[in-house]
MDTraj code that builds the backbone (N, CA, C; nanometers):
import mdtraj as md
import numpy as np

residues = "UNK UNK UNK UNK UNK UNK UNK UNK UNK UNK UNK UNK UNK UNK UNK UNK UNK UNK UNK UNK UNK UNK UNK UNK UNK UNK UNK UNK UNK UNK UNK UNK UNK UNK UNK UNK UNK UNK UNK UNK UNK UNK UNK UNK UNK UNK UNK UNK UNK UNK UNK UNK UNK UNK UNK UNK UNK UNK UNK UNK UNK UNK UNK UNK UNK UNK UNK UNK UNK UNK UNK UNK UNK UNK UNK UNK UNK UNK UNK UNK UNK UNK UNK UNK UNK UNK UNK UNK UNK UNK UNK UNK UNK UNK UNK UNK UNK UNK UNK UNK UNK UNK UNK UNK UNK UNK UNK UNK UNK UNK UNK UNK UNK UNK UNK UNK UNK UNK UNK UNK UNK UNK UNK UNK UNK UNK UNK UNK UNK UNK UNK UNK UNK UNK UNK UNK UNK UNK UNK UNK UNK UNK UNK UNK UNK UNK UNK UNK UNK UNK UNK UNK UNK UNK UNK UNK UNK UNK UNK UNK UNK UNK UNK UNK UNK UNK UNK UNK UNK UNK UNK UNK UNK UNK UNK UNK UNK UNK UNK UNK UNK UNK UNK UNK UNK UNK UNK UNK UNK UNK UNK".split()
xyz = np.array([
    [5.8811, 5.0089, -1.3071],
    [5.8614, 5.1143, -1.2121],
    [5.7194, 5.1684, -1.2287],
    [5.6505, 5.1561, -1.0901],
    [5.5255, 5.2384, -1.1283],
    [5.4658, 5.3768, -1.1393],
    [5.4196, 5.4362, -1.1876],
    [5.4055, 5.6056, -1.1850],
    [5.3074, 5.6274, -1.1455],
    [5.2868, 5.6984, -1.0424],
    [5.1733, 5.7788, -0.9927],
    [5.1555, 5.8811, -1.0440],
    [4.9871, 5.9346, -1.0588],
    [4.9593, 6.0467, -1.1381],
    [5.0114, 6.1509, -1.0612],
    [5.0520, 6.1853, -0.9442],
    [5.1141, 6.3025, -0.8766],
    [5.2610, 6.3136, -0.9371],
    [5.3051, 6.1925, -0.9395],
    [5.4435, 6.1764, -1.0196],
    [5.4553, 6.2452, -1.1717],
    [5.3451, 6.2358, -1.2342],
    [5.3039, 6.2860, -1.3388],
    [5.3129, 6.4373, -1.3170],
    [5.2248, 6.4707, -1.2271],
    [5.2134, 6.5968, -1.2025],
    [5.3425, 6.6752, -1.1914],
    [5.3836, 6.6233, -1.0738],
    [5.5084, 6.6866, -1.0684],
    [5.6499, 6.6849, -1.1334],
    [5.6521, 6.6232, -1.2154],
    [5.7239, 6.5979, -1.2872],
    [5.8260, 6.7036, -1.4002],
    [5.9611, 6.7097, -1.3527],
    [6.0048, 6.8336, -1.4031],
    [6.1112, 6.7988, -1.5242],
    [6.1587, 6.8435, -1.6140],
    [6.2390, 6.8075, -1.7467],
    [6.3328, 6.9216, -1.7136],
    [6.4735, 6.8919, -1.7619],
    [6.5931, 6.9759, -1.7657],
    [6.5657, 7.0540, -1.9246],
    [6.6259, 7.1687, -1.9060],
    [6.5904, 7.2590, -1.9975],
    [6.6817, 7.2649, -2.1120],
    [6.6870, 7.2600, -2.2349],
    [6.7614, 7.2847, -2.3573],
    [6.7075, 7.3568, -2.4400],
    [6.8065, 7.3851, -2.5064],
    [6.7825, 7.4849, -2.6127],
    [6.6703, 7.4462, -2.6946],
    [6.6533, 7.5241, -2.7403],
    [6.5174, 7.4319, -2.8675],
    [6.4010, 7.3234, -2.7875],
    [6.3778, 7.3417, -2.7093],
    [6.3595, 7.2091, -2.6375],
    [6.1776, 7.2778, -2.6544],
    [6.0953, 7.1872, -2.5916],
    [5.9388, 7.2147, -2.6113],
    [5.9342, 7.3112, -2.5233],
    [5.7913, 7.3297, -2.5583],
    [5.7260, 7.4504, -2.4783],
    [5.6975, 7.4440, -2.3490],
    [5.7186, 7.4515, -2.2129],
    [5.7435, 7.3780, -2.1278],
    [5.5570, 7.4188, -2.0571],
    [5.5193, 7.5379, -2.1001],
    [5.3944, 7.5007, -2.0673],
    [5.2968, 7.3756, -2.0938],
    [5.2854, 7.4064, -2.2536],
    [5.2723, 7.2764, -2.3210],
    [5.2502, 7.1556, -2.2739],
    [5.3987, 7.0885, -2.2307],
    [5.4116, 6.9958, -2.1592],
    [5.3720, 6.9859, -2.0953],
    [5.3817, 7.0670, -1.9437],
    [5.2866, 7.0859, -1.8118],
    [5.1399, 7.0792, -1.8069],
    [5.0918, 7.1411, -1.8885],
    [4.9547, 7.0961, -1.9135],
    [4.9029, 6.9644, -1.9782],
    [4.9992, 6.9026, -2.0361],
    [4.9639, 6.8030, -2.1050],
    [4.9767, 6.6706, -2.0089],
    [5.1159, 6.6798, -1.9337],
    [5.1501, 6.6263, -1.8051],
    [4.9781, 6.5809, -1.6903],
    [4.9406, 6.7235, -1.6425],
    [4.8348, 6.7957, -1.5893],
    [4.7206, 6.6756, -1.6645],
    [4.7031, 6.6902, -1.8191],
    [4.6016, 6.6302, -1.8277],
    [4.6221, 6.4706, -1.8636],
    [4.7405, 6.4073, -1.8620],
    [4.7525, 6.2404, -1.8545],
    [4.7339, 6.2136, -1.7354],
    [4.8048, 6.2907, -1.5903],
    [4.7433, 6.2911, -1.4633],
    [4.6014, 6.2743, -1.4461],
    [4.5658, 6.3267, -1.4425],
    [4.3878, 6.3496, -1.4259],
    [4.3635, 6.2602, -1.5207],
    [4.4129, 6.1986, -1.5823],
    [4.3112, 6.0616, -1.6729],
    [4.3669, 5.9474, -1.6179],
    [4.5001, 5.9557, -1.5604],
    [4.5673, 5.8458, -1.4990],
    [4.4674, 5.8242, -1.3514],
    [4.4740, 5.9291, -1.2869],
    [4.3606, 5.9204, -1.1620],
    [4.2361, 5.8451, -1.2180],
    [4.1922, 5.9431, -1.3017],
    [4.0311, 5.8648, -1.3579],
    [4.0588, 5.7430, -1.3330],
    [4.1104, 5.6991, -1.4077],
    [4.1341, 5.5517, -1.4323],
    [4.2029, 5.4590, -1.3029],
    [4.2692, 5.5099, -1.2296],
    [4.2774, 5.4356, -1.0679],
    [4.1201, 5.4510, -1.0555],
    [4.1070, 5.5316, -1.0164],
    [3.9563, 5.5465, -0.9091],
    [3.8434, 5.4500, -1.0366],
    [3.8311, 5.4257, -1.1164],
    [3.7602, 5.3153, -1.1692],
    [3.7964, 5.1900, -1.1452],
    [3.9359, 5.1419, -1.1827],
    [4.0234, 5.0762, -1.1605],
    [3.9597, 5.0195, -0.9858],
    [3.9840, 5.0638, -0.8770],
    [3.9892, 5.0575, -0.7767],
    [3.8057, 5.0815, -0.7373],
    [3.7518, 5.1333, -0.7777],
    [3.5702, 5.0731, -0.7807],
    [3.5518, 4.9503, -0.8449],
    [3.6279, 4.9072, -0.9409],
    [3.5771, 4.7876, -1.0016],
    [3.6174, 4.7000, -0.9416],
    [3.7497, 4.6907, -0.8629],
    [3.7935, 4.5631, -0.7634],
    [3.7086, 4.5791, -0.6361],
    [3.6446, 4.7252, -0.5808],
    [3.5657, 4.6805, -0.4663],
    [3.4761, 4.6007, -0.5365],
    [3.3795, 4.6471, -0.6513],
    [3.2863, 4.6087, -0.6986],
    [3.3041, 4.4648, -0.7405],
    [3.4109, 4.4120, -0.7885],
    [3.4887, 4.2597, -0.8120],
    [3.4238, 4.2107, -0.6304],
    [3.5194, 4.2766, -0.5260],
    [3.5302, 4.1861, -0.4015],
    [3.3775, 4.1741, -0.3349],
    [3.2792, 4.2818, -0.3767],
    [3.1645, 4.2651, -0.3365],
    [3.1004, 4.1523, -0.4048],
    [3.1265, 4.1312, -0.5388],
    [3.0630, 4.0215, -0.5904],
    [3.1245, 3.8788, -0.5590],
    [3.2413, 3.9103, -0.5243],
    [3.3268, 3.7701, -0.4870],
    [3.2710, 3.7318, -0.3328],
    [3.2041, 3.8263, -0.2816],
    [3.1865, 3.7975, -0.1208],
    [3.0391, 3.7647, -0.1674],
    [2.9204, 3.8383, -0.2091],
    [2.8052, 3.7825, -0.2597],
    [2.8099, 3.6322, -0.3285],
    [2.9250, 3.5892, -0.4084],
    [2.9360, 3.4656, -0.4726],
    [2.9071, 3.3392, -0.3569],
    [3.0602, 3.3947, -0.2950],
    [3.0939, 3.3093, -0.1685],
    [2.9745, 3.2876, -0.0479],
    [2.8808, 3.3760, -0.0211],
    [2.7505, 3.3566, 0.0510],
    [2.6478, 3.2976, -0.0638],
    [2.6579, 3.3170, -0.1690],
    [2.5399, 3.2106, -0.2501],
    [2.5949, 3.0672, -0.2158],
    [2.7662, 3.0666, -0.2849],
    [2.7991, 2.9193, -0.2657],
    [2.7451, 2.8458, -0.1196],
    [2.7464, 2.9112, 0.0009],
    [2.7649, 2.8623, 0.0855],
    [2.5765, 2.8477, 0.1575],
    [2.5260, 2.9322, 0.0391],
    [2.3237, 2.9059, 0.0681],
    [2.3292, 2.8076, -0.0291],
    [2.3915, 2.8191, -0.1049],
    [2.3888, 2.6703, -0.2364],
    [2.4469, 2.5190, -0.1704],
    [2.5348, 2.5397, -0.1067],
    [2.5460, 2.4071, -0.0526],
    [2.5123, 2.3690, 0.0874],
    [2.4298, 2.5018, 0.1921],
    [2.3815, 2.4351, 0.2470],
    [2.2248, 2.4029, 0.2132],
    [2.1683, 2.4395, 0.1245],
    [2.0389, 2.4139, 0.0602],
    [2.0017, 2.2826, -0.0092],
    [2.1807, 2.2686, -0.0740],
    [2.2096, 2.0986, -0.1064],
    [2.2191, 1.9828, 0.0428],
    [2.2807, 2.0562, 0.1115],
    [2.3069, 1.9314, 0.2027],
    [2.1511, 1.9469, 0.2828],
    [2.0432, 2.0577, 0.3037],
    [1.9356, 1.9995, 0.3372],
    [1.8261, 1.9477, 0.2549],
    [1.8578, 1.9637, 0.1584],
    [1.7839, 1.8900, 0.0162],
    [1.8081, 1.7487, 0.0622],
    [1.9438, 1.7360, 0.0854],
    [2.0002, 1.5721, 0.1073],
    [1.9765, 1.5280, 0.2356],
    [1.9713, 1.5743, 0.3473],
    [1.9161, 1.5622, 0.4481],
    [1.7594, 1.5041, 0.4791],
    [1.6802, 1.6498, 0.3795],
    [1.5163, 1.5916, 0.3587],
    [1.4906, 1.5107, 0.2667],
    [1.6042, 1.4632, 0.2372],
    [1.5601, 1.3431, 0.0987],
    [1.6007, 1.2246, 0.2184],
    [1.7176, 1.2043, 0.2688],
    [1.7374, 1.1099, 0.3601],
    [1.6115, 1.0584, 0.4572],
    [1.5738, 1.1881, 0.5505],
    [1.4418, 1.1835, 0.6460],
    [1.3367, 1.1177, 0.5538],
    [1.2944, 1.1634, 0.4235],
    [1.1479, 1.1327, 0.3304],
    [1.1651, 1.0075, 0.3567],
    [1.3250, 0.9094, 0.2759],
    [1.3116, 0.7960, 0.2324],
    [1.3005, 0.7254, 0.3879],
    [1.3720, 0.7452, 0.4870],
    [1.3587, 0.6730, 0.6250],
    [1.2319, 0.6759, 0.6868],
    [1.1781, 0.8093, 0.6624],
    [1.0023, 0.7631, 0.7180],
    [0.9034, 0.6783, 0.6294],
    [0.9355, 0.6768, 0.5169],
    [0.8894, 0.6015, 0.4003],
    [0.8997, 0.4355, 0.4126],
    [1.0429, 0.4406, 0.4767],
    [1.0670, 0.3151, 0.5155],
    [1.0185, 0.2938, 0.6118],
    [0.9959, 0.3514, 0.7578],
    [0.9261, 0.3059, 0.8522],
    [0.8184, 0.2849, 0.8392],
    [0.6990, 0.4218, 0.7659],
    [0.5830, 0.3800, 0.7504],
    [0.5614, 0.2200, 0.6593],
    [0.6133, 0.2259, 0.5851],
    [0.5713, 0.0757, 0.5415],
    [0.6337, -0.0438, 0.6359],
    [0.7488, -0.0196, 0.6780],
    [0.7372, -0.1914, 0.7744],
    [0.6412, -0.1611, 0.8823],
    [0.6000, -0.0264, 0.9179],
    [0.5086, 0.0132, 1.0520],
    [0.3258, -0.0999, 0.9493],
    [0.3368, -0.0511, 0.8261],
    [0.2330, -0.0702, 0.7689],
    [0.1836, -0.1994, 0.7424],
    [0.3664, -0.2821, 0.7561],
    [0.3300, -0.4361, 0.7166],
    [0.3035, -0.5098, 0.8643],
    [0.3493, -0.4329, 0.9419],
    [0.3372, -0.4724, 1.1069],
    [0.1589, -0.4756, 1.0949],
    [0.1305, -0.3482, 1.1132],
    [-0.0050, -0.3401, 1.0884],
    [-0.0986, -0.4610, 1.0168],
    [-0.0718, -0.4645, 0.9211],
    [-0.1084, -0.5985, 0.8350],
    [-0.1194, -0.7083, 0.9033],
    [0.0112, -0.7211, 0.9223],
    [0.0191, -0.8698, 0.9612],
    [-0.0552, -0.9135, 1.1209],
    [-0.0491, -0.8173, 1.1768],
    [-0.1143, -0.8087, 1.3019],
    [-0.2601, -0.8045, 1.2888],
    [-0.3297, -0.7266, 1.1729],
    [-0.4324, -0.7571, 1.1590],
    [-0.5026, -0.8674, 1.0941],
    [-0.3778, -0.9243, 1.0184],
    [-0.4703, -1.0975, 0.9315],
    [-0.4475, -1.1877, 1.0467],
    [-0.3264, -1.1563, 1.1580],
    [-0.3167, -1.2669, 1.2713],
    [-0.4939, -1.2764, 1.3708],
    [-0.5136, -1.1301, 1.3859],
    [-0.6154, -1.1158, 1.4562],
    [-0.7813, -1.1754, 1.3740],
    [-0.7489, -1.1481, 1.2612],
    [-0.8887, -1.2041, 1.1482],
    [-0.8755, -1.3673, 1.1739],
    [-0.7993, -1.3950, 1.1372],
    [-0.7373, -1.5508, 1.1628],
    [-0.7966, -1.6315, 1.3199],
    [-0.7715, -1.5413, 1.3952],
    [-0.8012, -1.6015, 1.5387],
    [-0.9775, -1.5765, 1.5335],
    [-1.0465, -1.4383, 1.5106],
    [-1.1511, -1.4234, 1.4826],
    [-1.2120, -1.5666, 1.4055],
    [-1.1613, -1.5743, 1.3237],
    [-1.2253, -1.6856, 1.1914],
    [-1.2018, -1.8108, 1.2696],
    [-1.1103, -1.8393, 1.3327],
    [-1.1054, -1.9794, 1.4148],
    [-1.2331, -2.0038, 1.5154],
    [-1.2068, -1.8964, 1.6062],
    [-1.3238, -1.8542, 1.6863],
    [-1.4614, -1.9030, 1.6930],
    [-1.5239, -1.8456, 1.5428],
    [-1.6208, -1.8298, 1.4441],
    [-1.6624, -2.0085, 1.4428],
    [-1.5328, -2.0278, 1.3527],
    [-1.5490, -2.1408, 1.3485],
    [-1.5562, -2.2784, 1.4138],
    [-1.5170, -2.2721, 1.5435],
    [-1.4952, -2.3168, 1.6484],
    [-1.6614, -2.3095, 1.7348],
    [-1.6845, -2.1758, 1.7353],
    [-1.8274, -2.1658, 1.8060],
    [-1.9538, -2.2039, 1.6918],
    [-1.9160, -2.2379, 1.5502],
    [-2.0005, -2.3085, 1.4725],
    [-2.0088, -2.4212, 1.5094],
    [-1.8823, -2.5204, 1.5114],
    [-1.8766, -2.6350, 1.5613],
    [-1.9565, -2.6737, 1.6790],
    [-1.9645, -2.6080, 1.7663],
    [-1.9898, -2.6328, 1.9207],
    [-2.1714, -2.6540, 1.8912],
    [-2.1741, -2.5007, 1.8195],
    [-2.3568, -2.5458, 1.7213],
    [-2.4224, -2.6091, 1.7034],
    [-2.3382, -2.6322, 1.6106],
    [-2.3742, -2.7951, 1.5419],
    [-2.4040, -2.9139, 1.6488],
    [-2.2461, -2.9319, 1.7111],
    [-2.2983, -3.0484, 1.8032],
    [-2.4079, -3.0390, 1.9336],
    [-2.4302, -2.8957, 1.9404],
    [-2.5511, -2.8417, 2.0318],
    [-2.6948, -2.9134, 1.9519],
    [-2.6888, -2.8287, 1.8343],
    [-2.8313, -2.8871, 1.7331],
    [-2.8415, -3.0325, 1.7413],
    [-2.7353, -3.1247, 1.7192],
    [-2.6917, -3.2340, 1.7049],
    [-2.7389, -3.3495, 1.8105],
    [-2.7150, -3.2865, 1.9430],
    [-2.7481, -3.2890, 2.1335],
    [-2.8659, -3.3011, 2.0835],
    [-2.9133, -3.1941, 2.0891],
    [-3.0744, -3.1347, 2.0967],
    [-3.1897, -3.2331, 2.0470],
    [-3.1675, -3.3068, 1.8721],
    [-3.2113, -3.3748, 1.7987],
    [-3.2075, -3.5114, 1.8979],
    [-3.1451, -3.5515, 1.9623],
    [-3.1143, -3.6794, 1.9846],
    [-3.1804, -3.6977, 2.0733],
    [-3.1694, -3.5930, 2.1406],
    [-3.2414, -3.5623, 2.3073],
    [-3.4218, -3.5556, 2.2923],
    [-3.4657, -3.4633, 2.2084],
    [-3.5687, -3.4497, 2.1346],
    [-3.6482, -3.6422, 2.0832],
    [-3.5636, -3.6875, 1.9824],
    [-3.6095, -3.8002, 1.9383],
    [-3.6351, -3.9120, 2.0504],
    [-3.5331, -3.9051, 2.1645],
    [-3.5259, -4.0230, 2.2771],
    [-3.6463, -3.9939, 2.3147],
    [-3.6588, -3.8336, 2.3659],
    [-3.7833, -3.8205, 2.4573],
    [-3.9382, -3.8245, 2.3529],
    [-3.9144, -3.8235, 2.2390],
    [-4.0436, -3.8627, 2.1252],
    [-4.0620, -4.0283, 2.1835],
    [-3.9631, -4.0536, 2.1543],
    [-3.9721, -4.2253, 2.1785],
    [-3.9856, -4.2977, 2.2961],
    [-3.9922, -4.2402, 2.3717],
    [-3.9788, -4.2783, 2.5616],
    [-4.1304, -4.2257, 2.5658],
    [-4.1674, -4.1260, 2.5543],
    [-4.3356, -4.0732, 2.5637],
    [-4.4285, -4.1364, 2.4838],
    [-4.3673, -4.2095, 2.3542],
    [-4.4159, -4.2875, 2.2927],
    [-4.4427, -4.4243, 2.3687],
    [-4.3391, -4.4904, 2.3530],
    [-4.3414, -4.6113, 2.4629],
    [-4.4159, -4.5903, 2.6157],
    [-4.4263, -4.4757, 2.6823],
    [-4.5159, -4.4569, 2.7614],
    [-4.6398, -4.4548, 2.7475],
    [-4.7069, -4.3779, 2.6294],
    [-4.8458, -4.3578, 2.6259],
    [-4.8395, -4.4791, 2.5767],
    [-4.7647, -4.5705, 2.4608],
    [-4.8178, -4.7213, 2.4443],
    [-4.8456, -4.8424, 2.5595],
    [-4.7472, -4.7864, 2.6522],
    [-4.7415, -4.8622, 2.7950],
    [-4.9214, -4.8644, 2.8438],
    [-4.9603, -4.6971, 2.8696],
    [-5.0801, -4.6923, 2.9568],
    [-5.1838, -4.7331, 2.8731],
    [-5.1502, -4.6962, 2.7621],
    [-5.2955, -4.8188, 2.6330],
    [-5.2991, -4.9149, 2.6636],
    [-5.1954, -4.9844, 2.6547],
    [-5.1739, -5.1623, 2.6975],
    [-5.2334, -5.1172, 2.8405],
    [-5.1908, -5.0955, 2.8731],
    [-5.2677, -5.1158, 3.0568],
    [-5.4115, -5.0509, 3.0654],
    [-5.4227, -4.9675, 2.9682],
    [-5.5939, -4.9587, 2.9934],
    [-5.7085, -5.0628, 2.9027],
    [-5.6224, -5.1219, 2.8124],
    [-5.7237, -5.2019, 2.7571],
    [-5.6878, -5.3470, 2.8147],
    [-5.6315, -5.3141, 2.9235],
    [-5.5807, -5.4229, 3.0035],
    [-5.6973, -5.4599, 3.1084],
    [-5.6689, -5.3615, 3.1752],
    [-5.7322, -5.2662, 3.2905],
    [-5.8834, -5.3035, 3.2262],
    [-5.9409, -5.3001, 3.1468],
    [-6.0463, -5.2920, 3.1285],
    [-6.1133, -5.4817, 3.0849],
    [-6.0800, -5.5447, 3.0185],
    [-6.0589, -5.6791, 3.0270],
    [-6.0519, -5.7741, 3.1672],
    [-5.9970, -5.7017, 3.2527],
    [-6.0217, -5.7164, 3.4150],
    [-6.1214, -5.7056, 3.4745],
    [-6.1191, -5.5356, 3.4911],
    [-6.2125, -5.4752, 3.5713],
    [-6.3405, -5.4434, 3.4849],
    [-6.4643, -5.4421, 3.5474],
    [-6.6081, -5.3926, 3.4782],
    [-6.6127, -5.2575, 3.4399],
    [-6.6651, -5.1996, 3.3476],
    [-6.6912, -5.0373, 3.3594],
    [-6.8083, -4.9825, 3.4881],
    [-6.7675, -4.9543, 3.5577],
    [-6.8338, -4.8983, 3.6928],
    [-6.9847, -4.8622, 3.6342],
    [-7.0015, -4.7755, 3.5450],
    [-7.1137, -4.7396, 3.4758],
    [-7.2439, -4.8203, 3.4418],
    [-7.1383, -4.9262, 3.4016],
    [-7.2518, -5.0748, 3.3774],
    [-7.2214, -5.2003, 3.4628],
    [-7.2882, -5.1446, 3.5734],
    [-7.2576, -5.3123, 3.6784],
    [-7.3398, -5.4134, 3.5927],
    [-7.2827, -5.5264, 3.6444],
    [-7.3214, -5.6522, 3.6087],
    [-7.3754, -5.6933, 3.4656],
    [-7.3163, -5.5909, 3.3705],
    [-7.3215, -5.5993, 3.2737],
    [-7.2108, -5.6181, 3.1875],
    [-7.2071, -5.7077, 3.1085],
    [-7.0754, -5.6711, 3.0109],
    [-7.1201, -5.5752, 2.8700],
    [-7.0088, -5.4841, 2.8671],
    [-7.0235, -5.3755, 2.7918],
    [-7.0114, -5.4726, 2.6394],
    [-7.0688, -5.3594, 2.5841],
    [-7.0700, -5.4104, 2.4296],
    [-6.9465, -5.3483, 2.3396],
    [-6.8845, -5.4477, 2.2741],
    [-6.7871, -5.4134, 2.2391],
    [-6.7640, -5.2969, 2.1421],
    [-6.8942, -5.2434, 2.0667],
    [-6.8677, -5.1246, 2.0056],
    [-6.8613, -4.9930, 2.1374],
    [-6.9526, -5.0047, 2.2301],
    [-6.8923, -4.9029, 2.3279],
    [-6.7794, -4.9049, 2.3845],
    [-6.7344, -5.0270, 2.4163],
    [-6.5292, -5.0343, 2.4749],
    [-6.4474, -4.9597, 2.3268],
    [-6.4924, -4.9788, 2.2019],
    [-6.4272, -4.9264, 2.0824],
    [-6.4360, -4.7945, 2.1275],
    [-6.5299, -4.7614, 2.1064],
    [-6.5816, -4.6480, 2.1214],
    [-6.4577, -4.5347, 2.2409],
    [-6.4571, -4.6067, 2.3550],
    [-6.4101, -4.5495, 2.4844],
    [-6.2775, -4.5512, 2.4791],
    [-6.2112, -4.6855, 2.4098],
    [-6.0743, -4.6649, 2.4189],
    [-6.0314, -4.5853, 2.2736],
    [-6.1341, -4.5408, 2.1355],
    [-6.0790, -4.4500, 2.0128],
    [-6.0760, -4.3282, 2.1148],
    [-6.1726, -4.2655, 2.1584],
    [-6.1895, -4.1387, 2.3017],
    [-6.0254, -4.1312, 2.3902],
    [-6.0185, -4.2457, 2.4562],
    [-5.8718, -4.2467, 2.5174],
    [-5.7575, -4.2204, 2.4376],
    [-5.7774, -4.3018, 2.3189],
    [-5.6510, -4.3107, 2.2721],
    [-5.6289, -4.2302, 2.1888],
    [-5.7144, -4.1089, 2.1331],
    [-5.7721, -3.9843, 2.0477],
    [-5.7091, -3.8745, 2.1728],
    [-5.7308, -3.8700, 2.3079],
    [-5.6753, -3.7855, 2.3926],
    [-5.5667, -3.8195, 2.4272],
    [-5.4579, -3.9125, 2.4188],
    [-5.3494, -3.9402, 2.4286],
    [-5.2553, -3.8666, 2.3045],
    [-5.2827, -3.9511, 2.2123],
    [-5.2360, -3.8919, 2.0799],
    [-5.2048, -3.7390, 2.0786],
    [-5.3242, -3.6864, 2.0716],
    [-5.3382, -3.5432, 2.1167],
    [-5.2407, -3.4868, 2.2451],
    [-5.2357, -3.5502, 2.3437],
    [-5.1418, -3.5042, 2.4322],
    [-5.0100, -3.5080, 2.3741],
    [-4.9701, -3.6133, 2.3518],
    [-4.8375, -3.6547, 2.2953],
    [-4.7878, -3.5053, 2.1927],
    [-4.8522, -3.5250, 2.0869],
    [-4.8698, -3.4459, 1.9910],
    [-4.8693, -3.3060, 2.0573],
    [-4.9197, -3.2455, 2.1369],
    [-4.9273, -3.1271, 2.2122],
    [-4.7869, -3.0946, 2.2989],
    [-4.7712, -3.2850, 2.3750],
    [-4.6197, -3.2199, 2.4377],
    [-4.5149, -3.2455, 2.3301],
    [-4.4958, -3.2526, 2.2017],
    [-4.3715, -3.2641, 2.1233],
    [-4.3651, -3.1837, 2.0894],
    [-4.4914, -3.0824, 2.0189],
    [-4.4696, -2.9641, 1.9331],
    [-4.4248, -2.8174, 2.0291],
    [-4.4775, -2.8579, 2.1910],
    [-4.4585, -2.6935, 2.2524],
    [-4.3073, -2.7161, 2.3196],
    [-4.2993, -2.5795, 2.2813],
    [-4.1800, -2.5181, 2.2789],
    [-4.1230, -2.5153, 2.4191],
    [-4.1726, -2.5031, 2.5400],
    [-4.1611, -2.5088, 2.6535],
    [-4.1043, -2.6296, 2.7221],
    [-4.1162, -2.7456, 2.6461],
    [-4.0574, -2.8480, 2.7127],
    [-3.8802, -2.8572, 2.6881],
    [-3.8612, -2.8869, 2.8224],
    [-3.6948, -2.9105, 2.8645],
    [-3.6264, -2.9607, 2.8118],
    [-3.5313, -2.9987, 2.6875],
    [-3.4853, -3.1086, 2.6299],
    [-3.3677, -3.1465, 2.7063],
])
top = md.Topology()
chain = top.add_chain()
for i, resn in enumerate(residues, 1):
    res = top.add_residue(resn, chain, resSeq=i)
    for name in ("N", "CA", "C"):
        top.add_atom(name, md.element.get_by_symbol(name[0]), res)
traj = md.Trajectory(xyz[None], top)
C-alpha cells in the first residue's frame, strides 16, 4: 500500500490510556510528511531530469547515426568518384597514346615520302648532270667537227695553225665547262 505524505498528515490514532503524547506524534507525523514530500518532489525532478536526458540521448543517437550513415554515404560517393576519375583517367591515357601513335605514324610516314622525294631529286639531278654532259660533249664533237670542215672565216685561204685551233677550242671548251658547272651548281634550275 502506498502512503502519501497528506496521508501522513492526516493521519489519526485511537486513543488509550497511557498511550503517547498525541502532540508529539502529530508533529512528528507533520515532520516525516514534509520529508516524504521533499523527497517526491526530488524524486519526480530527477525522472524529469532522467526523461530530459533520455530524450537528449535519443536525439544524439539519432545525430550519431545519421552522421554515420553520411560518413557512409561520403565514403561511398569519395570511393565512386575515385573510381570514375581513374577509368575517366585511363580513358584519357589511352586516347592520348592512340593519338601519339597516329602522330608518330604520320611523322613517320611523311619521313618516308622525304626520303623518296631526296631520293627523286638525286636521280633527277644526276640524269640531268649526265644528259648536259653528253650534250656539251655532243657540241665539242661538232665543233671540232665543224671546224675540220669549215675554214675559220678570220683566216681565208689560209689554214690555221694548229696551236691557234688549240688555242680556240681550250677558249670553247673552258666556256662550256664553265657553263655546265654554272648550270649544276644554281639553285634555280627545275629538277
Amino acid at each position: 500500500m502506498k502512503i502519501a505524505p497528506i496521508d501522513i498528515a492526516h493521519k489519526t490514532f485511537s486513543r488509550k490510556m497511557m498511550g503517547f503524547d498525541a502532540n508529539e506524534v502529530m508533529t512528528f507525523l507533520r515532520e516525516v510528511a514534509d520529508e516524504m514530500e521533499a523527497l517526491i518532489r526530488d524524486r519526480n525532478q530527477l525522472k524529469e531530469h532522467i526523461r530530459d536526458k533520455e530524450v537528449s540521448i535519443n536525439e544524439f543517437r539519432e545525430r550519431d547515426e545519421l552522421l554515420k550513415q553520411t560518413i557512409t554515404t561520403a565514403t561511398k560517393m569519395s570511393e565512386n568518384l575515385q573510381k570514375d576519375a581513374e577509368r575517366e583517367a585511363k580513358i584519357i591515357i589511352g586516347d592520348a597514346e592512340h593519338k601519339a601513335e597516329l602522330i608518330i605514324a604520320d611523322a613517320r610516314d611523311s619521313l618516308k615520302k622525304i626520303y623518296e622525294e631526296i631520293s627523286t631529286l638525286k636521280r633527277v639531278r644526276m640524269q640531268f648532270e649526265n644528259n648536259l654532259k653528253a650534250l656539251v660533249q655532243s657540241h665539242l664533237t661538232m665543233l671540232s667537227q665543224g671546224r675540220e670542215v669549215m675554214p675559220n672565216p678570220e683566216v681565208p685561204n689560209m689554214e690555221m695553225s694548229a696551236s691557234h685551233q688549240r688555242t680556240q677550242e681550250m677558249d670553247v671548251k673552258s666556256k662550256v665547262h664553265e657553263a655546265v658547272n654554272t648550270a649544276i651548281k644554281s639553285p634555280s634550275i627545275d629538277l
